[in-house]
Phi, psi and omega in degrees: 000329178304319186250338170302295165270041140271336151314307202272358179279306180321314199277305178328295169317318216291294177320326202261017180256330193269319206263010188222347164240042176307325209259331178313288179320305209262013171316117173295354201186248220347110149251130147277128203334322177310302196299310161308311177353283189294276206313290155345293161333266174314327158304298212301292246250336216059138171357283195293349172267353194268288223289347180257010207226313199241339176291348185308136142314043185216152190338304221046167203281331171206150191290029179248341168294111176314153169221081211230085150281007166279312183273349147323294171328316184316299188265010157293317200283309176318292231323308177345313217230028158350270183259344166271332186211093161305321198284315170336297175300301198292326165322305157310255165007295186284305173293017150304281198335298209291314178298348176258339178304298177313340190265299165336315190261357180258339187282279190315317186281352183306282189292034150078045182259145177298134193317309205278345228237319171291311202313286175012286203293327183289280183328324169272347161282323166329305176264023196259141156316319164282014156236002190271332157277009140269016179250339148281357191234091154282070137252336146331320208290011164283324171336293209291337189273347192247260204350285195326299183276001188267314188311292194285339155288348186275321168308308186302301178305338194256306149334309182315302168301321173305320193256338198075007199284119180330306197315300212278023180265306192285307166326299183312313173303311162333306167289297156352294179310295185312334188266338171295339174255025178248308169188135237279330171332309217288019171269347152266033175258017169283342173255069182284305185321323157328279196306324188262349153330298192308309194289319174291322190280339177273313181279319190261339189056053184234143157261181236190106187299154211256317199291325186276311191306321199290276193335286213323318191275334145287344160316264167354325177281347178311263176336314164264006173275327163332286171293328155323306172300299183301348177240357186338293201300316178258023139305291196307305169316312164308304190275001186264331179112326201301302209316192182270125180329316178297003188213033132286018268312145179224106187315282182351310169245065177248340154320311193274339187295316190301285190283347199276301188295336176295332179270356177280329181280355155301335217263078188305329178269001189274159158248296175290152162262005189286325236256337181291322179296347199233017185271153185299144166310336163318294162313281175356291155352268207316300151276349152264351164267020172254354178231344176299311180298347189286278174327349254200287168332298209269349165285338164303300190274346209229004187050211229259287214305325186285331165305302192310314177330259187356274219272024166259332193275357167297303227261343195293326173291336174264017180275357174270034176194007182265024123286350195261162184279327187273138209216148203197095186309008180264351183269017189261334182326273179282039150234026165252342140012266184302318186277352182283322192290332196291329215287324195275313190316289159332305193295318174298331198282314186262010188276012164256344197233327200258042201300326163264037119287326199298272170343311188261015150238336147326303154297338145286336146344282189304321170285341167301291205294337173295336246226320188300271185330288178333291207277341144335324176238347143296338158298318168331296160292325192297308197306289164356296184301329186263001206266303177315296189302323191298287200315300191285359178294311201303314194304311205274345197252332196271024167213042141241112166276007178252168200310312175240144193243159175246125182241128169255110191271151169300200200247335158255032175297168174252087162292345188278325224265273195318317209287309182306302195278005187209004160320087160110333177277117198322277188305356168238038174320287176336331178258125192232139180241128215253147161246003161233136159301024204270333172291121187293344165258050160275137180245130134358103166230117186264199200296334188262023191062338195309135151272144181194149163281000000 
């Protein structure tokens, strides 16, 4: 009977992840230039030269250069089906998700969480605003490739303290490893053996031989001290100014970074987060005293020390990039972890006792899941929007001999969504996008991407 429901939790996710990510699934297109990259790569060159191209171990010029072979891999084998069966790469993507919800939720009862108190947390993870654009965004889908293998190191470790079992020293490294080749965030899980001590002695009120803690973690530094080595030189380019600016650190911007990420899961109208910068100061307020009450909340009920939990473990994924100017809702992916756990954790606590507290985190739900849907459907429109433009560019160069084609967009085209499909690509040299007509062979692009003469 015992496993029959964890079948049905399993299937429960399953459902409410496919049916709450239709538009995800069924998106016709957005991609980003990396992503043409790849797809392009592989028509010209084949597989097996991409996969000798991108699987490699090495420095790079800067540590903003990605170095991910797992989530390379994904999307090198998707790319074949891009542009012809979209819904696969985006099919793909969303049971990434579903598979870190199952890991989410097996994870918490591991640590002696109430079955209803997990499913909750799973369930509200499904639907956060901070994970859904690495699950719409494949070029993103390294997110989702770090979830997977941080989820399965925190299980692996905790199995360890428990049984003392050899095995579960190599699982742990093992997963480690994967997520360092998923994406370089995965560098602050070298003191994980740490972090989850700290947590079964503060949640559970378990000791946790000190002497097992010490090995694990010198073990554990091994692989990242590895990789460390192995990337030394574009740490140094980065923190030296030569890398690409957007990706140099800066003490400067970690004040504005800090509320920016703090105000995205609130911003029910935003999609991007770049977009928060240019927004009324008002709003701005509004969604940061909307996540100060989320905190305000888990310290009423769960006192000081859980909170301080709460907001290092929001923040711990994002300390390789809350310094850098590029700024990205994806880099939000585990930290929607902690917020899914803050949400559910309240809602079991007050919904018998508390009606207005109950009440008033209901309502911030409800504004995470508005925000969930919004940006569901802005990758939507955009994926459309690029799908329409490709098609009618392919319409427009086969009936144009000259040398340079001109695209002129109206004043409420999503230009980035064109700039994003033909940046940097080869078979489209030729194409330049204008801010005047003065060219006799300019084509037209309206609001819906459709080209016309």
């Amino acid at each position: 009977m015992k496993y029959e429901g964890y079948l049905r939790v399993i299937l429960l996710l399953l459902v409410v992840t496919l049916v709450s990510h239709i538009l995800v699934i069924s998106n016709m297109g957005f991609y980003s230039h990396d992503e043409w990259e790849r797809y392009d790569h592989v028509l010209k060159y084949g597989f097996i030269d991409f996969f000798n191209s991108y699987m490699k171990v090495v420095p790079g010029q800067e540590f903003g250069m990605p170095v991910r072979p797992v989530g390379f891999l994904e999307q090198g084998l998707t790319s074949f089906y891009m542009y012809e069966f979209p819904v696969l790469p985006h099919l793909i993507d969303t049971l990434l998700h579903y598979l870190c919800s199952v890991l989410f939720y097996f994870n918490l009862l591991r640590f002696s969480v109430t079955p209803l108190l997990a499913l909750v947390s799973a369930l509200c993870f499904v639907v956060s605003p901070l994970s859904i654009s690495a699950t719409a965004w494949v070029g993103a889908s390294f997110d989702n490739w770090l979830l997977i293998f941080t989820l399965l190191s925190f299980s692996f470790v905790n199995l360890y303290y428990q049984s003392k079992r050899v095995a579960y020293i190599f699982f742990s490294i093992l997963s480690c490893c994967l997520a360092i080749l998923s994406k370089e965030s995965a560098l602050v899980l070298i003191f994980l053996p740490i972090y989850v001590w700290a947590i079964i002695k503060i949640y559970l009120n378990q000791d946790v031989d000190v002497k097992s803690v010490i090995q694990l973690q010198l073990i554990i530094f091994i692989p990242f001290i590895f990789y460390l080595y192995i990337r030394f030189p574009a740490l140094q380019n980065s923190f030296s100014g030569i890398s690409n600016a957007s990706y140099t650190p800066s003490l400067k911007n970690i004040f504005e970074n800090t509320l920016l990420y703090l105000e995205y899961p609130f911003a029910i109208n935003i999609g991007e987060i770049n977009v928060l910068k240019a927004i009324s100061p008002i709003w701005k307020i509004f969604y940061l005293g909307t996540h100060i009450l989320l905190i305000l909340l888990i310290m009423r009920f769960f006192g000081l020390i859980k909170t301080i939990i709460y907001v290092l473990s929001y923040f711990i994924f994002l300390l390789p990039v809350i310094s850098i100017s590029s700024l990205g809702a994806h880099y939000l992916t585990l930290s929607s972890i902690p917020l899914a756990l803050a949400i559910s954790s309240l809602l079991t606590k007050t919904y018998k006792s508390y009606r207005l507290y109950f009440m008033l985190t209901s309502f911030l739900l409800a504004l995470l899941t508005t925000h969930f849907l919004y940006i569901g459907y802005t990758f939507y429109l955009d994926g459309r929007c690029q799908r329409i433009f490709l098609d009618s560019l392919t319409t427009a160069l086969s009936l144009n001999r000259y040398d340079e084609v001109f695209i002129y967009p109206d004043e409420l085209s999503p230009v980035h969504v064109a700039q994003r499909a033909i940046f940097g690509r080869e078979i489209y040299q030729r194409v330049k996008i204008v801010t005047n007509d003065s060219n006799k062979n300019t084509i037209y692009m309206d609001r819906y991407c459709v080209l016309y003469r």
